[in-house]
TIDRENTOR-802472 format. One line per field, with one value per residue (C-alpha): residue number from 1; residue in one letter; z, y, x. Coordinates in Angstrom, 3 decimals, decimal comma. Example, Ala and Ser with C-alpha at 12.3 -4.5 7.8 and 13.67 -1.06 7.14 Angstrom:
2
resi <- 1:2
resn <- a:s
pz <- 7,800:7,140
py <- -4,500:-1,060
px <- 12,300:13,670
***
This chain:
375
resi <- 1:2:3:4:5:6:7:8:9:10:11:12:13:14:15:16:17:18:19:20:21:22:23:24:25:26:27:28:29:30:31:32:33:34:35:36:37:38:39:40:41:42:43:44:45:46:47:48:49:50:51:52:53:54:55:56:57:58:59:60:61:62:63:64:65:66:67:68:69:70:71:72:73:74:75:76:77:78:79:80:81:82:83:84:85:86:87:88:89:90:91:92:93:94:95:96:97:98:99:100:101:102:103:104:105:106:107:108:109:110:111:112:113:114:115:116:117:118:119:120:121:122:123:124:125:126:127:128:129:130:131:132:133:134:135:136:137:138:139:140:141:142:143:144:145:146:147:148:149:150:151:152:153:154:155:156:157:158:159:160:161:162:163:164:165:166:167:168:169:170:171:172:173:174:175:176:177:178:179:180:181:182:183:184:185:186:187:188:189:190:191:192:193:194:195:196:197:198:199:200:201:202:203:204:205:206:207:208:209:210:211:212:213:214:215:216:217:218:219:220:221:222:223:224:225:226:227:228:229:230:231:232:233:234:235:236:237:238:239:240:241:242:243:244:245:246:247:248:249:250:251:252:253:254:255:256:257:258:259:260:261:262:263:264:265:266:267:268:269:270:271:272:273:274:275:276:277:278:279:280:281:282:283:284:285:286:287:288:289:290:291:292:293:294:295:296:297:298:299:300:301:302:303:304:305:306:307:308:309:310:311:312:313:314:315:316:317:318:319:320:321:322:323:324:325:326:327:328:329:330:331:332:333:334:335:336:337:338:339:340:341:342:343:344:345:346:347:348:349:350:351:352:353:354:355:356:357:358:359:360:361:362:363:364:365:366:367:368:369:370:371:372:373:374:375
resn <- x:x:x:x:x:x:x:x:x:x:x:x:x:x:x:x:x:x:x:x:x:x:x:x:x:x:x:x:x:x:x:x:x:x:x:x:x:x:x:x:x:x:x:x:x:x:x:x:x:x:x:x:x:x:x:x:x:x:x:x:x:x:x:x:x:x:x:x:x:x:x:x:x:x:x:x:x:x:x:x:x:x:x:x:x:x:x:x:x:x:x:x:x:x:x:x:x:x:x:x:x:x:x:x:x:x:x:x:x:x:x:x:x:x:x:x:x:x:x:x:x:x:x:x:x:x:x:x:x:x:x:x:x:x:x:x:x:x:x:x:x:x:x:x:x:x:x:x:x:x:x:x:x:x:x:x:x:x:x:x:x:x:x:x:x:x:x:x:x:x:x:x:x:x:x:x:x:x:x:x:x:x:x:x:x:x:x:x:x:x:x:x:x:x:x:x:x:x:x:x:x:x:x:x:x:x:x:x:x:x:x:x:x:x:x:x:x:x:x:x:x:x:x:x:x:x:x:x:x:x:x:x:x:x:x:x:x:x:x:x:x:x:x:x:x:x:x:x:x:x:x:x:x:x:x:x:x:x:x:x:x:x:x:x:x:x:x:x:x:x:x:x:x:x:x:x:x:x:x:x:x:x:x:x:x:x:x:x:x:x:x:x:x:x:x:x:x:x:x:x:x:x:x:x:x:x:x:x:x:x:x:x:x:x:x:x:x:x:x:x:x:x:x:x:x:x:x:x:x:x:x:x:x:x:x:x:x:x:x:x:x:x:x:x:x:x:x:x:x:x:x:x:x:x:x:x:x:x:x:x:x:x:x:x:x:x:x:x:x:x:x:x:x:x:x
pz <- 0,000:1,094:-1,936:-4,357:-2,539:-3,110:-5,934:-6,832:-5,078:-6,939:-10,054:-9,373:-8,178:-11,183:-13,393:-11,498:-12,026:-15,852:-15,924:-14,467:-16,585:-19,909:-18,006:-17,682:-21,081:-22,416:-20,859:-22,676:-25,865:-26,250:-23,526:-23,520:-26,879:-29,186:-30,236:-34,368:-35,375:-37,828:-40,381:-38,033:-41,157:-38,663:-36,355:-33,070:-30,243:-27,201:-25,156:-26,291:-27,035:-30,931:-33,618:-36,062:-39,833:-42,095:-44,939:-44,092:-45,037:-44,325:-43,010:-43,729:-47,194:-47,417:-49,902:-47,126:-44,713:-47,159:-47,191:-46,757:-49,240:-51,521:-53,206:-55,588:-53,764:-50,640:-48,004:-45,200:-42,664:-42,625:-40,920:-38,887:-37,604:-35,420:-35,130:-31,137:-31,562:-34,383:-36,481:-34,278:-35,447:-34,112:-36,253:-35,683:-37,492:-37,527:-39,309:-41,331:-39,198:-41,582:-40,247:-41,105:-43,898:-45,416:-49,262:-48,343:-45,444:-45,451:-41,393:-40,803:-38,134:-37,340:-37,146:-37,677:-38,708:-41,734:-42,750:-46,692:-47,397:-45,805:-42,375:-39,593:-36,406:-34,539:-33,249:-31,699:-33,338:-32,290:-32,876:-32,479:-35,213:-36,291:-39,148:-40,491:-42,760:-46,205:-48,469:-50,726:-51,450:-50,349:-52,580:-50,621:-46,965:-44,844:-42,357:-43,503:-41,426:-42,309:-42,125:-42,080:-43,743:-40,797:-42,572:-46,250:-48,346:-47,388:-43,938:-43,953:-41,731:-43,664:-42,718:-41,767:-38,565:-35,494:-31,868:-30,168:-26,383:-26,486:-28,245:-29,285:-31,786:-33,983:-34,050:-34,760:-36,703:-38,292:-38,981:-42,213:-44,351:-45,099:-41,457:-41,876:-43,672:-43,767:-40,755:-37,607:-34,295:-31,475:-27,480:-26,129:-22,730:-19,976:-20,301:-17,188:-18,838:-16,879:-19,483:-21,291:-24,159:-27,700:-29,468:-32,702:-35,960:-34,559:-36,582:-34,352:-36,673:-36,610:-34,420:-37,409:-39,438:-38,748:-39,987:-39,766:-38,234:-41,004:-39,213:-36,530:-33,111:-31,087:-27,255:-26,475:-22,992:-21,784:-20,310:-20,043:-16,828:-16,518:-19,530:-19,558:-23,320:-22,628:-26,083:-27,868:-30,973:-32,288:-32,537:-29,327:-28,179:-28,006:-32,030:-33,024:-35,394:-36,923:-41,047:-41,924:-38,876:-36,304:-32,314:-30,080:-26,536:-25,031:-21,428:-20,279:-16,352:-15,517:-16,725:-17,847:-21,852:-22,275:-24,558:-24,611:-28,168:-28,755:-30,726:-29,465:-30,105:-27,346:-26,411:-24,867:-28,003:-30,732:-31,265:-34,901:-36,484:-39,721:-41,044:-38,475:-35,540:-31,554:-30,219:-26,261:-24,963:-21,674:-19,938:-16,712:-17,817:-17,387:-20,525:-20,763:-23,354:-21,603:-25,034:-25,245:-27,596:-27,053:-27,455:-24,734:-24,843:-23,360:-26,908:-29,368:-29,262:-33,217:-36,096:-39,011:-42,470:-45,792:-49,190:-48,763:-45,275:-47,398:-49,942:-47,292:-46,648:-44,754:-41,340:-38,251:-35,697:-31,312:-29,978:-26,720:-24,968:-21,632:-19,890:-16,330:-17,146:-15,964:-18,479:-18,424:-21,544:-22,696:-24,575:-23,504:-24,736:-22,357:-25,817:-28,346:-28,787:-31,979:-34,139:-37,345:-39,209:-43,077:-43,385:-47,145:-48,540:-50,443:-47,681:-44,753:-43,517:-41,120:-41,586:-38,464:-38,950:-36,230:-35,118:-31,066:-30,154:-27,009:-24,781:-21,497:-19,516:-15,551:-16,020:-14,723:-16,697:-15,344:-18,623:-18,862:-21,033:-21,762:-24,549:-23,257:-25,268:-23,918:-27,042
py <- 0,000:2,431:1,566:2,342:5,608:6,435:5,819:7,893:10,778:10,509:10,815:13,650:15,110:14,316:15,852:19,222:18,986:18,947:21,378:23,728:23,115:23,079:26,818:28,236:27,162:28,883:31,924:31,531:31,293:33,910:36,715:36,317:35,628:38,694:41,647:41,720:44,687:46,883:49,439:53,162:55,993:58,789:60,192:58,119:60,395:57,472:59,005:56,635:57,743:57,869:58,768:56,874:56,842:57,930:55,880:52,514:51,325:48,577:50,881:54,459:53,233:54,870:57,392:58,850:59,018:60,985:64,993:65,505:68,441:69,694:73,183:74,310:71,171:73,337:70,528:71,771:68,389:65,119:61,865:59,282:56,706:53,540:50,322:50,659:47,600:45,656:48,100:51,364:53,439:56,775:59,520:62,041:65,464:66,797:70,245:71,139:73,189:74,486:73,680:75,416:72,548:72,717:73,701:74,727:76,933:77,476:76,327:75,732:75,443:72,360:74,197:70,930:67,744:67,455:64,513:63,933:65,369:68,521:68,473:69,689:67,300:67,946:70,464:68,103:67,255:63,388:61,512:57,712:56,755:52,996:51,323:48,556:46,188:45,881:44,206:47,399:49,447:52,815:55,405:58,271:59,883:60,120:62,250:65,262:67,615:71,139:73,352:77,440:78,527:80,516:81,889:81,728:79,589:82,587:82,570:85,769:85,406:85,221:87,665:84,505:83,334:85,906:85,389:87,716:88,420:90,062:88,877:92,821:92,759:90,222:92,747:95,764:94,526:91,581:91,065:92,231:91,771:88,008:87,003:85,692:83,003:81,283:82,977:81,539:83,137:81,454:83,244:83,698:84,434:83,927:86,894:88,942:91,730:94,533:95,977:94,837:92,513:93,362:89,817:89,642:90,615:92,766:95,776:98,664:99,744:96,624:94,765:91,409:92,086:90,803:89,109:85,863:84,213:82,261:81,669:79,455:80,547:78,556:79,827:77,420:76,482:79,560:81,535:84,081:85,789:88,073:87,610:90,080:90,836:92,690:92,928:93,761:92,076:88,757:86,948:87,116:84,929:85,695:85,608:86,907:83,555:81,504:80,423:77,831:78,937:76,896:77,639:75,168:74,884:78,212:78,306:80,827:80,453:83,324:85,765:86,452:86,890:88,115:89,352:91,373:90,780:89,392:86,405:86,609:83,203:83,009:81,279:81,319:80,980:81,768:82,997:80,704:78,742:76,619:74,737:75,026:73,471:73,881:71,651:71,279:74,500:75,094:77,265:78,636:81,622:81,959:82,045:84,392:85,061:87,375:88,417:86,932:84,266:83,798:81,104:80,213:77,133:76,437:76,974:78,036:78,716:77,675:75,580:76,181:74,049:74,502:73,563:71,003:69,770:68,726:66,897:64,940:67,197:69,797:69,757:71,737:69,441:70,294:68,049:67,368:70,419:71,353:72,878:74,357:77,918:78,260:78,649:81,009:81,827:81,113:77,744:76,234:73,718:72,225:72,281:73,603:74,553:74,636:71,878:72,130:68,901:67,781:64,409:62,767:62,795:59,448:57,419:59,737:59,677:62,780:65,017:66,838:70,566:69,571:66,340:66,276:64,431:63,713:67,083:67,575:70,066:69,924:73,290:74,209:75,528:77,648:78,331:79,948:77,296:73,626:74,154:72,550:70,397:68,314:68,903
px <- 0,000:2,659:4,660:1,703:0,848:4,831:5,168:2,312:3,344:7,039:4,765:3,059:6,350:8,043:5,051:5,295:9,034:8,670:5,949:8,307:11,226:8,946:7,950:11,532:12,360:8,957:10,325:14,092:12,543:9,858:11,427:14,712:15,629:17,507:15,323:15,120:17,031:15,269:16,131:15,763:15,586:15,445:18,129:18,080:16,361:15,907:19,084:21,623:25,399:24,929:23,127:21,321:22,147:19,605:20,840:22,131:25,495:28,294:31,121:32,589:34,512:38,392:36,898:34,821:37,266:39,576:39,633:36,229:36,050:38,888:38,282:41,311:42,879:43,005:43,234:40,470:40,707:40,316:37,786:39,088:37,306:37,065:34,679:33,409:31,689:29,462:27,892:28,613:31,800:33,030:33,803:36,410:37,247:40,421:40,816:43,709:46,420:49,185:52,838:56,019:56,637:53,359:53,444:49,741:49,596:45,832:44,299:40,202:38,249:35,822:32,271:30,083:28,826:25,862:24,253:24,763:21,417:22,581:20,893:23,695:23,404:25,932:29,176:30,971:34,047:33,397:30,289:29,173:26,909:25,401:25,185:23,631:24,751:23,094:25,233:25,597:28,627:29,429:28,950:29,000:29,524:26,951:28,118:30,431:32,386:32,329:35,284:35,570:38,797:40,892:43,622:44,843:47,405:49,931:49,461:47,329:44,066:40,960:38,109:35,401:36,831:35,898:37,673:35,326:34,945:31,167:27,619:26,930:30,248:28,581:25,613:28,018:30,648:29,935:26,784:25,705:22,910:23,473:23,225:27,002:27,046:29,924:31,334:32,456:32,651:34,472:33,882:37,201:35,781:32,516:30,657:28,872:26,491:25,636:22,947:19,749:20,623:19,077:18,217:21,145:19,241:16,758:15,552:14,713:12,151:10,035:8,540:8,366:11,262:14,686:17,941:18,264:21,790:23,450:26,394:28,258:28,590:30,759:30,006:33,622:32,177:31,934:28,914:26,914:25,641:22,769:21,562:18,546:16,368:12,631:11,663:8,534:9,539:7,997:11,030:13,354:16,552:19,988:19,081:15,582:15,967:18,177:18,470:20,973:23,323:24,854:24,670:27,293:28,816:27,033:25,882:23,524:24,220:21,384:18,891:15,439:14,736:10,671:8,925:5,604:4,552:0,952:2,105:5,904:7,826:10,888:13,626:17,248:18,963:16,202:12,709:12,473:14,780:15,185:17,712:19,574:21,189:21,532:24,308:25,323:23,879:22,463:20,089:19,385:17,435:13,759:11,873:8,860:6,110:3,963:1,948:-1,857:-0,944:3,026:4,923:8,060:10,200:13,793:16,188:13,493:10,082:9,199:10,962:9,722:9,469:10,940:10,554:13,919:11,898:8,899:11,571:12,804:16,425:17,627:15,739:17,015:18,253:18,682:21,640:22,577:21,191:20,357:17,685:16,834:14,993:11,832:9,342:6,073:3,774:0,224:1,935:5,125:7,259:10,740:13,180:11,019:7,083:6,232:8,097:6,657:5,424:5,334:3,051:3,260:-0,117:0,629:2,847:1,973:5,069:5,685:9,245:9,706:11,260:13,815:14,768:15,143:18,204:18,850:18,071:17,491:14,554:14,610:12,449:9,591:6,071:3,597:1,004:-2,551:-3,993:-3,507:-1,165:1,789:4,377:7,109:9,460
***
C-alpha cells in the first residue's frame, strides 16, 4: 500500500518537475531571446550615445574618410574613424592646421557635422553613429564635417573666422545683411552683462522684421551671466531667429529673456529657427512670453518648415542640450514649442522641422492654457 501511494506521489512530483522546466524554457525562448534589429531611417532620439544613420550602409569606405572636401585642392581636414563595436563606429574630425613645412599653409576650423542630405546634427568634433549592414557598397559619406577657412594659403588670416569676447560685436561689426554666412565666431571668454541685451538681428524699426543668423557661433564652454532681453519684438533669443546657422557649446548660467509681443515666439537661443542646428547648450534663464498668444520654450520657441523639409532634406536638428529655465507663456514647450510637421499625402510619412536628439529640460512651466508640449 505504502509503496503504491509512493510511488504515486514521486509521479506527481516528477510531473510538477517537468511542468516547471517546460515553463523556464517557455520563458528563454519567447522573452529572452535577441530583439530583431530593424532598419531606423530617422536620427536616433531614445538618449543613447549615438546617432542613427539615415541611410544605411556597411562601413565608412576609405573614400569617405579621405579629405572631406577639396576646393582648388586646398586641403580643409580630414575623418578618422574607429569600429566601437558591431555596427557602431566613431567619427572624428580633424581640421587642417598648416605647419612650417606645409606647401599649403591654409588652417580651418571644425564648425560641424551634416548629414549627406545637408541636415547639420551635430558640433561636436566626435560623434558615435550605427550602421547597419546591407550588403551594398558605399557610394558616398553620410556624415560630412564642415570646415571654415581661418587663414589663407599665405598665412594671412581670412576675414570669416571671429575670436570675439562680447555677443553685441557680432551685431556691430559683423553682422551684415546676409546674417554671416559662412562665418564663424568662437567666445574667447565667460561673459557677465551689466545691461539689457538686444536679441542679434533685430531691426529697431520693426517689431516682425529681422535678420536671420546664417552663421556658426561657437560659445567654447563659456557663459553668459545676466543675460537680460525685454523685447517687444515677435522673434526674441539671443538671435531673433536663426536660417541655416549653427549655435554650439554656449551656457547661459542666468537671466530672464521676455517678450511682450501678442504672438511673441521666445527662447534662450532663438525665437524661430530653420535649417539650423543647436548643439550642447544650456540654460538657466527663465523664458517668458507674456503676449496673449506667445509662445516660450527652453532653446526656441518655433521651427519652421521649408521647401527642402517637405523633400525629405535639410531639417534643423537640437543636440545634446540642456535645460533648467523656468518657463512662463500662454503655450510652452521644455526644448522647443512649436516643431513644425510635413506628413506625405501618399505614404503619410511625417518630416519633423527639427529632429530632437537627445536634450534635457529639468524646467519648470507655469502656462494659462492647456497648450503645453514636452518637445
Amino acid at each position: 500500500m505504502l509503496g503504491k501511494y509512493a510511488t504515486a506521489r514521486f509521479g506527481v512530483i516528477m510531473g510538477i518537475v517537468v511542468s516547471l522546466c517546460l515553463v523556464v524554457a517557455l520563458v528563454c525562448v519567447f522573452v529572452l531571446r535577441p530583439t530583431p534589429q530593424t532598419q531606423n531611417t530617422t536620427l536616433d532620439q531614445s538618449g543613447q550615445e549615438f546617432i542613427e544613420v539615415e541611410e544605411s550602409y556597411n562601413e565608412p569606405s576609405e573614400a569617405a574618410t579621405e579629405n572631406p572636401y577639396q576646393p582648388s585642392g586646398v586641403n580643409q581636414g580630414s575623418v578618422y574613424w574607429e569600429q566601437i563595436e558591431s555596427g557602431y563606429y566613431e567619427l572624428t574630425a580633424v581640421a587642417h592646421r598648416a605647419e612650417p613645412e606645409d606647401d599649403d599653409q591654409s588652417s580651418f576650423v571644425f564648425a560641424y557635422w551634416q548629414t549627406s542630405s545637408g541636415t547639420k546634427i551635430s558640433g561636436d568634433a566626435t560623434i558615435r553613429v550605427k550602421t547597419y549592414t546591407t550588403g551594398n557598397a558605399v557610394t558616398a559619406r553620410e556624415y560630412v564635417p564642415v570646415f571654415i577657412q581661418e587663414t589663407q594659403n599665405n598665412g594671412a588670416p581670412t576675414n570669416l573666422v571671429h575670436y570675439i569676447t562680447n555677443l553685441p560685436s557680432i551685431n556691430d561689426e559683423y553682422f551684415g545683411q546676409n546674417g554671416s554666412a559662412g562665418h564663424i565666431y568662437i567666445l574667447q571668454n565667460d561673459i557677465v552683462l551689466d545691461t539689457s541685451f538686444n536679441p542679434i538681428g533685430y531691426d529697431s524699426s520693426s517689431t516682425t522684421n529681422y535678420t536671420a543668423f546664417a552663421g556658426v557661433l561657437d560659445g567654447n564652454g563659456h557663459t553668459i551671466e545676466n543675460l537680460n532681453i525685454n523685447s517687444g519684438v515677435q522673434y526674441v533669443g539671443i538671435f531673433c531667429g536663426l536660417n541655416g546657422g549653427v549655435v554650439k557649446n554656449l551656457n547661459i548660467i542666468s537671466g530672464t529673456i521676455s517678450a511682450s509681443n501678442a504672438s511673441a515666439s521666445v527662447g534662450s537661443i532663438a525665437g524661430v529657427m530653420v535649417n539650423s542646428l543647436i548643439s550642447r547648450c544650456e540654460n538657466h534663464a527663465a523664458i517668458v512670453a507674456s503676449g496673449s498668444g506667445g509662445t516660450a520654450a527652453g532653446f526656441v520657441g518655433t521651427v519652421n518648415l521649408t521647401e527642402q523639409t517637405i523633400n525629405g532634406a535639410l531639417t534643423s536638428a537640437l543636440y545634446k542640450n540642456e535645460n533648467y529655465g523656468a518657463i512662463r507663456g500662454n503655450r510652452v514647450g521644455a526644448i522647443v514649442f512649436d516643431n513644425k510637421e510635413f506628413i506625405d499625402s501618399n505614404t503619410h510619412v511625417a518630416t519633423p522641422a527639427a529632429y530632437l536628439i537627445q536634450n534635457v529640460n529639468q524646467g519648470s512651466f507655469q502656462t494659462d492654457t492647456a497648450n503645453e508640449t514636452s518637445n
